[in-house]
C-alpha positions in Angstrom: -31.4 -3.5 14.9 -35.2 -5.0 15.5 -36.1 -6.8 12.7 -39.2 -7.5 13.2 -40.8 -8.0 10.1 -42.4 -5.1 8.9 -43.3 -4.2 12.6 -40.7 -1.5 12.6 -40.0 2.0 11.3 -37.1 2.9 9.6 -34.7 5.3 11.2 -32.3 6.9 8.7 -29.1 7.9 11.0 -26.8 10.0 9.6 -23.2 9.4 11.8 -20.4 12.0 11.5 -18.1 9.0 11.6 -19.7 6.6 9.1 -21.4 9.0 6.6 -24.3 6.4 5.8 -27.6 5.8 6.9 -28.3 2.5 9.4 -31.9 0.6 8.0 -32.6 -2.2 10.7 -34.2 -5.5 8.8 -36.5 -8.6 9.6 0.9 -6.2 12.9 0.9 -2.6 11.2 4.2 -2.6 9.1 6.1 0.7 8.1 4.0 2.7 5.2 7.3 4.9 5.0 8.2 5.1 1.1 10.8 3.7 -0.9 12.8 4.8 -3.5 11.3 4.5 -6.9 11.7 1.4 -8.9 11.4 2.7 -12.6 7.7 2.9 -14.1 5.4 0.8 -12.5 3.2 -1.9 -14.0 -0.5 -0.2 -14.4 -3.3 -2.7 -14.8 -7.3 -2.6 -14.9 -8.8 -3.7 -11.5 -11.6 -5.7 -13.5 -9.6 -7.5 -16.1 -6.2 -7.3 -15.2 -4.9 -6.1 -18.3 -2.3 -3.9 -18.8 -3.2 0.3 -19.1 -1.8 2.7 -21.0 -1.5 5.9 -18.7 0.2 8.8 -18.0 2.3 9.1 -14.9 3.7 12.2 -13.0 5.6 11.6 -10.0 6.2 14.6 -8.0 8.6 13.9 -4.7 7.3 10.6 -3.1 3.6 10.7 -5.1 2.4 9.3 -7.8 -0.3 9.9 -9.9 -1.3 8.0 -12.8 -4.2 8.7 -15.0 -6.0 6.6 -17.8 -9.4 7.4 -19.5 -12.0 5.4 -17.7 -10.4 5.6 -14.8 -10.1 6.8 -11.4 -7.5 8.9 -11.3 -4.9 7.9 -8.4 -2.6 9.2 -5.9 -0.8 7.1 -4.3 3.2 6.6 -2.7 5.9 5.4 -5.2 7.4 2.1 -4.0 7.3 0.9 -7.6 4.3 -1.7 -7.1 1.9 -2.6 -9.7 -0.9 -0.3 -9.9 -4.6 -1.1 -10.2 -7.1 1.2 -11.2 -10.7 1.6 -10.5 -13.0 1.6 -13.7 -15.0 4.8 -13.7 -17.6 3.9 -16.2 -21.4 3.0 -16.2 -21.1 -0.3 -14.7 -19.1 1.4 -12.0 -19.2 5.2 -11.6 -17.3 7.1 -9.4 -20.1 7.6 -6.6 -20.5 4.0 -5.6 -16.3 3.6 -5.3 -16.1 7.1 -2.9 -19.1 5.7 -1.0 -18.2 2.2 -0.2 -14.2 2.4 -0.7 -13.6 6.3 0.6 -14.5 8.4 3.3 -15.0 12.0 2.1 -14.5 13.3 5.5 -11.0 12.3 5.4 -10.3 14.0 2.2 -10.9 11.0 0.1 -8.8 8.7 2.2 -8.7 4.9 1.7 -9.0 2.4 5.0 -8.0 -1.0 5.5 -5.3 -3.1 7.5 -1.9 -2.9 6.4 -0.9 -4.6 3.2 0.9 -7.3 5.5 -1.9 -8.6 6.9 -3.1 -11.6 5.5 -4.8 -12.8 8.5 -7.3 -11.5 10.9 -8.4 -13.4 14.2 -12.3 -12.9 15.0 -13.1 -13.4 18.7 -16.4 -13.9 20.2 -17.4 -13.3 23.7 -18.8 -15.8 26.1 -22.2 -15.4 25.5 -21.8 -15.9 21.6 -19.2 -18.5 22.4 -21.9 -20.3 24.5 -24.7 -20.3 22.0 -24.1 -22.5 19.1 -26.6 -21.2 16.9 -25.1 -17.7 17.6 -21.8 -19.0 17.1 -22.6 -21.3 13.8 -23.6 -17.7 12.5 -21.2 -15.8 13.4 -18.6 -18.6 11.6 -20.6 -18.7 8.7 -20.5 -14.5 8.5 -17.0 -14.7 8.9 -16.8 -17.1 5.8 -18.8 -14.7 3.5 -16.2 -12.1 3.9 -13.1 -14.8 3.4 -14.5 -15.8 0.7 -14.0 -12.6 -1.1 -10.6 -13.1 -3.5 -7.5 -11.0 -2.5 -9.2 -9.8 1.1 -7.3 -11.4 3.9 -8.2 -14.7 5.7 -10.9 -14.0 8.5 -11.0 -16.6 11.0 -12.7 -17.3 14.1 -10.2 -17.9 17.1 -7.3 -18.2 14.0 -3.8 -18.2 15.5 -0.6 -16.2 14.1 -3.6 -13.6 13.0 -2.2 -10.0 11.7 -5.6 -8.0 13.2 -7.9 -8.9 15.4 -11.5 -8.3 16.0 -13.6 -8.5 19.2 -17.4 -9.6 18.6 -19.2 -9.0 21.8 -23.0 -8.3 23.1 -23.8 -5.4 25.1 -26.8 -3.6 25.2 -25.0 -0.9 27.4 -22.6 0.2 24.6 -22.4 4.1 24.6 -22.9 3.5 20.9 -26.2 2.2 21.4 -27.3 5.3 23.4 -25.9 7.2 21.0 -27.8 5.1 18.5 -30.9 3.5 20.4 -32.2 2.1 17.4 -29.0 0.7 15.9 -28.3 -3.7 17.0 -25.2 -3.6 15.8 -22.3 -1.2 16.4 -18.6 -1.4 14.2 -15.5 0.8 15.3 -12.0 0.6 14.2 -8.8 1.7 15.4 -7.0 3.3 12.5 -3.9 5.2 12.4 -3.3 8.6 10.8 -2.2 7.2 7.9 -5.2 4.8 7.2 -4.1 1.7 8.7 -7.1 0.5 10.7 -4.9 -2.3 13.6 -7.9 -3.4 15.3 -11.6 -3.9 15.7 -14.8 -4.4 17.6 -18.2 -5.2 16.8 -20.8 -4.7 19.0 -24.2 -6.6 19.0 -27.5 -5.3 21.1 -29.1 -8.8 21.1 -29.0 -12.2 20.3 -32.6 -13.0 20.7 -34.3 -11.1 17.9 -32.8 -11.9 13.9 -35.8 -13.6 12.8 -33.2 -16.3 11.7 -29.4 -17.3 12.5 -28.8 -16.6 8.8 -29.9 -13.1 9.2 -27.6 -12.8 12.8 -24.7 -14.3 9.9 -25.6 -11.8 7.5 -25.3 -8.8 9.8 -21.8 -10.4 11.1 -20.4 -10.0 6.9 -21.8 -6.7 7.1 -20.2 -5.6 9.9 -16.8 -7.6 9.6 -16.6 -5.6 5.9 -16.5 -2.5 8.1 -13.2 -3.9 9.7 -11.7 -3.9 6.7 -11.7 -0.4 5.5 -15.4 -0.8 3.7 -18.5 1.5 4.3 -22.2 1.1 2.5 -23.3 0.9 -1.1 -24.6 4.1 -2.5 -28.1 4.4 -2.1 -28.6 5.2 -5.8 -26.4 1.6 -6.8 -27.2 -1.6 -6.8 -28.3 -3.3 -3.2 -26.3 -6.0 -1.9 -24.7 -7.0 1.9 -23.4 -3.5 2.6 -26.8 -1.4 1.7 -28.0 0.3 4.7 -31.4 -0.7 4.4 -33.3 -3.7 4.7 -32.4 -4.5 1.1 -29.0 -6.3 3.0 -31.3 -9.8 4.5 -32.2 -10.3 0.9 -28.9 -11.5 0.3 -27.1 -14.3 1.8 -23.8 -13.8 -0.2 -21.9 -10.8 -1.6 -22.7 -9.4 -4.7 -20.9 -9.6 -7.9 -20.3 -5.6 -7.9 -19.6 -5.6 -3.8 -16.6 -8.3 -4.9 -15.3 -6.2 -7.7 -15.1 -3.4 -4.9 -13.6 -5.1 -2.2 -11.2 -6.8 -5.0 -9.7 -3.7 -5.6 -9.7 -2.2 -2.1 -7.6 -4.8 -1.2 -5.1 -4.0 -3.8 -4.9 -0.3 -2.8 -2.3 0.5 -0.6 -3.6 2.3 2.7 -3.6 6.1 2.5 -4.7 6.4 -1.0 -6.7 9.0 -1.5 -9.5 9.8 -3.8 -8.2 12.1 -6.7 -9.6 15.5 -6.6 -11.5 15.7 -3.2 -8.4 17.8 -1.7 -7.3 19.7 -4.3 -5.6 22.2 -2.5 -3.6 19.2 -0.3 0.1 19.0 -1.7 1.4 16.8 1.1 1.8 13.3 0.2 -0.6 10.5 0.9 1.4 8.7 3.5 1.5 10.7 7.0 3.9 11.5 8.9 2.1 11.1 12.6 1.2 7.1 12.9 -1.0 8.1 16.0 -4.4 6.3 16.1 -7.7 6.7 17.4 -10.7 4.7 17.8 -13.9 5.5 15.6 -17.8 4.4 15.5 -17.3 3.6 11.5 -21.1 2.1 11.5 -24.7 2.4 13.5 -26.9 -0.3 11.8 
């Protein structure tokens, strides 16, 4: 990622993995389910006031609809429910672009619902450079700041997750991506649970501003969590993939109310209606996992 100030052309990248366009700029638990718990508590993601909805429960699923709402699929363990608005200040596009990935069938990411803490660890050469490392802290605040998202810390002990921040030009994800500075892959189980992480930087020497380097550090660290980019049609914020994301030195109001709610989600939701003909239930039963490239930017 050159950000050289208008100096640079911008290279849309389409990745099979991340599903977004990249825009250079200036402890895992058991998911198995539980028995159900009588109806469950159903409340608005925005307000937090109590829904009226219908619920069908067929086996170990559950599916509760409301008008203005997301309809959602999710395993009965009797937990409160939150549901995700589906109106004009927040339409259905923007939640399946930055909350789930249609190439999973509409499946939700993010750590396990017991991880409250994630350790970020920086590599020697970010380590040794304290404006790189001042950024890289601050970055890592931006997310934590975020209500209900777990704690990210650099070099936190007890940590749930970790996440690797290195430099390496020679990443295979950069020559996959030669234009892309940063690189973001996750290890995620078949059933959603992302365990771990690692960020990949090209440089250190070119941000046109430590804030910018700490901006691109939130971007990525969202990634970690489950997140992917804004819909190009929505409002900009941190996670646009385009050079709309160094205007901002904060999340946005609409990127919190998203991230709010993904954390409530359990993982392995899935998006209503993007696999109809899928009768199984959300939760897997394989807990293999793989490492992905979830974002070229």
């Amino acid at each position: 990622m050159n950000i050289r100030r208008g100096a640079y052309a911008l290279a849309l990248i389409l990745s099979a993995a991340c599903g977004h366009d990249r825009s250079p700029a200036g402890p895992t638990g058991s998911l198995e389910p539980g028995p159900p718990a009588g109806p469950p508590e159903i409340l608005s993601g925005r307000t937090g006031a109590p829904v009226t909805a219908d619920v069908v429960r067929q086996g170990s699923e559950l599916t509760v609809t409301a008008g203005g709402f997301l309809t959602l699929r999710t395993t009965d363990r009797g937990q409160t429910v939150w549901l995700w608005p589906d109106d004009a200040e927040l339409p259905v596009r923007w939640t399946r672009a930055f909350s789930y990935r249609g190439s999973d069938g509409g499946q939700l990411r993010r750590p396990a619902v017991a991880v409250r803490a994630v350790a970020v660890t920086p590599s020697a050469d970010i380590r040794n450079n304290g404006d790189a490392y001042d950024a890289l802290v601050r970055g890592t605040e931006l997310v934590s700041a975020v209500g209900e998202l777990p704690e990210y810390g650099v070099d936190v002990s007890g940590a749930g997750m970790a996440v690797t921040v290195t430099v390496d030009a020679g990443d295979d994800g950069f020559r996959k991506y030669p234009n892309a500075a940063g690189i973001a892959y996750t290890q995620i189980r078949d059933d959603g649970v992302i365990i771990s992480a690692r960020i990949v930087f090209r440089h250190l020497d070119r941000w046109h501003g430590w804030d910018n380097f700490a901006v691109a550090v939130a971007h990525e660290l969202a990634h970690t969590f489950g997140l992917d980019h804004l819909e190009p049609s929505g409002p900009s914020g941190i996670m646009s993939a385009s050079t709309d994301t160094y205007r901002f030195r904060d999340f946005q109001p609409h990127e919190r109310l998203i991230m709010s709610m993904h954390s409530r989600r359990l993982p392995g939701t899935r998006l209503s209606g993007v696999t109809e003909d899928e009768r199984r239930g959300v939760m897997q039963q394989s807990l293999g996992s793989r490492w992905e490239l979830v974002c070229a930017f």
